[in-house]
N, C-alpha and C positions, 0 to 999 in steps of 0.2 A: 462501630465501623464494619463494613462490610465485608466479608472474606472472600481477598481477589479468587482463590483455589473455586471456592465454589459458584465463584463467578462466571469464571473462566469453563468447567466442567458444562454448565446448565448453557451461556452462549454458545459453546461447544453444539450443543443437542438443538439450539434453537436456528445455528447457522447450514446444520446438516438439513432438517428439514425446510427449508426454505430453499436450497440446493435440491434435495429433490421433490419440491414441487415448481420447480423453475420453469424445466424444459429449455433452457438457454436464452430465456428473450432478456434476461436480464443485464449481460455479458453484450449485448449489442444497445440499451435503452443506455448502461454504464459509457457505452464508447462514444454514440452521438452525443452525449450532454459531454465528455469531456474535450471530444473534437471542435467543439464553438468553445471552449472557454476563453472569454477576453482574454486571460494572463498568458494562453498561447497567442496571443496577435503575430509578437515577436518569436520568433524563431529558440524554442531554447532546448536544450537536453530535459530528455523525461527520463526519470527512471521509475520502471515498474518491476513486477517479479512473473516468473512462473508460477503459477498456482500450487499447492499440496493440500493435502486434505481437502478438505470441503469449501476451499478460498474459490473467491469467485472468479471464473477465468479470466484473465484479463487480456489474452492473447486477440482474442479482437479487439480491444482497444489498443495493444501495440502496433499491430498489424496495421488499423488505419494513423497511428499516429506517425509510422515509418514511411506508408504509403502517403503521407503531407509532409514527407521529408523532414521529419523531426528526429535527433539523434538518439536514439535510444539506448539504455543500458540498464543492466541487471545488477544485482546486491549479489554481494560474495560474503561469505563469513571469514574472517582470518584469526581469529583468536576468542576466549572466551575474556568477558569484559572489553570487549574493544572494537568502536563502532562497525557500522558495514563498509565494504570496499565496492566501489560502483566498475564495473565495466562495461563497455561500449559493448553493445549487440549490433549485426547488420541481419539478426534474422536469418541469416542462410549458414550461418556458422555454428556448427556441431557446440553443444553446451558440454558441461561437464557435470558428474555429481557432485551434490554437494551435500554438508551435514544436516539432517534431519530432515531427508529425501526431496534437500532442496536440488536445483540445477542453475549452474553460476556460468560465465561467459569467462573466457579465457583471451580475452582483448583488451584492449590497451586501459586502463584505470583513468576516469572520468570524474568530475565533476558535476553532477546535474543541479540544475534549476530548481527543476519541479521533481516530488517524490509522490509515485503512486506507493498506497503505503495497507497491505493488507491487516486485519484486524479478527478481533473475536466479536465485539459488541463497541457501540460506540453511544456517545450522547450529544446533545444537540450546542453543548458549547466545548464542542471540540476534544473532548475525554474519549480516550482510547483503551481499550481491555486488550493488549497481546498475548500472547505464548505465557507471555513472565521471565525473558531472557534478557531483558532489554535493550536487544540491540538498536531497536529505531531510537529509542529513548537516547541512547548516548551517540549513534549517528545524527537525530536533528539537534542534538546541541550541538554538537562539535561542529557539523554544517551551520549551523542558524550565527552561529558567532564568526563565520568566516565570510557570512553572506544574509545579511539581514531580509535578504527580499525573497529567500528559501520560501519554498511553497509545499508544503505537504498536504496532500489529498488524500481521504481514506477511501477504502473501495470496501463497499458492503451490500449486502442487501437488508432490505428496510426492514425484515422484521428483528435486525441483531440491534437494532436500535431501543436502548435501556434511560431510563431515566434518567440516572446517574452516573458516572464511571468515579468509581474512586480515585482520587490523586493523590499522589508523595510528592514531594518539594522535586524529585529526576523525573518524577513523568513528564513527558512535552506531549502539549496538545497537537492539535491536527487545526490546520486551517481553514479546512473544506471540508466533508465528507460525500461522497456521491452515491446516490441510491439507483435503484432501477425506478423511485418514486418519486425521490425526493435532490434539491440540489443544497446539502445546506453550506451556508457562508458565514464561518463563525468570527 
């Protein structure tokens, strides 16, 4: 088996350099392919995050998903072991800090649709490498059983793309993942 730790360390080093040989066109290729996705036809809550470390920005992707009047909201952490908390963002309202130099929205607690869902390395049948904290893990189950039509989307760029991702019977895959290259639909 593979050892997430050193999985995790080496995607680390492979998603910094691909950040800086970006120059930003990436953060805009990610926002048009997610602006036309069919499963937005319909109107629904998206929730994505503020970026840290070397995640790929995804503020232009909220920025125009807000600007097509999609309601958007941000992940809170509220406890260890215990999934994300979603809050509504309107973008003009002061974040707050949050743990592990996240920044959380202090608005009214949501339910989103669809989940932009940042990563370390991903594989092409929807296998995802995080931190190792599991909070999306135990957010899209707890979401996925309350709302079968949940959508999570990863946000990456192409080259954290790995053969493999190891899984444990609590991993939850990803439904989509979207590249600056690639659109895939798992």
């Amino acid at each position: 088996m593979i050892d997430k730790a050193d999985l995790r360390k080496n995607a680390k080093i492979k998603r910094k350099e691909a950040r800086d040989n970006d120059g930003g066109m990436a953060a805009r290729l990610i926002a048009s392919k997610i602006i036309m996705m069919e499963e937005l036809d319909e109107v629904k809550t998206v929730a994505g995050y503020v970026p840290i470390q070397d995640e790929l920005d995804l503020m232009v992707t909220l920025k125009a998903l807000h600007t097509a009047r999609f309601p958007i909201a941000l992940p809170g952490i509220v406890g260890d072991d215990k999934p994300l908390e979603f809050r509504s963002w309107d973008m003009r309202s002061e974040l707050k800090d949050g743990p592990f130099g996240t920044k959380e929205s202090a608005e009214d607690v949501v339910t989103p649709e669809v989940i932009l869902v940042p990563l370390l390395a991903f594989d092409e049948n929807g296998g995802r490498l995080g931190y190792g904290g599991g909070f999306y893990d135990r957010t899209l189950s707890k979401l996925r059983a309350e709302n079968a039509d949940l959508i999570a989307v990863g946000i990456a760029y192409e080259g954290q793309k790995i053969d493999q991702v190891p899984m444990d019977d609590y991993d939850q895959r990803l439904d989509m993942i979207v590249t600056e290259k690639e659109f895939y639909r798992v």
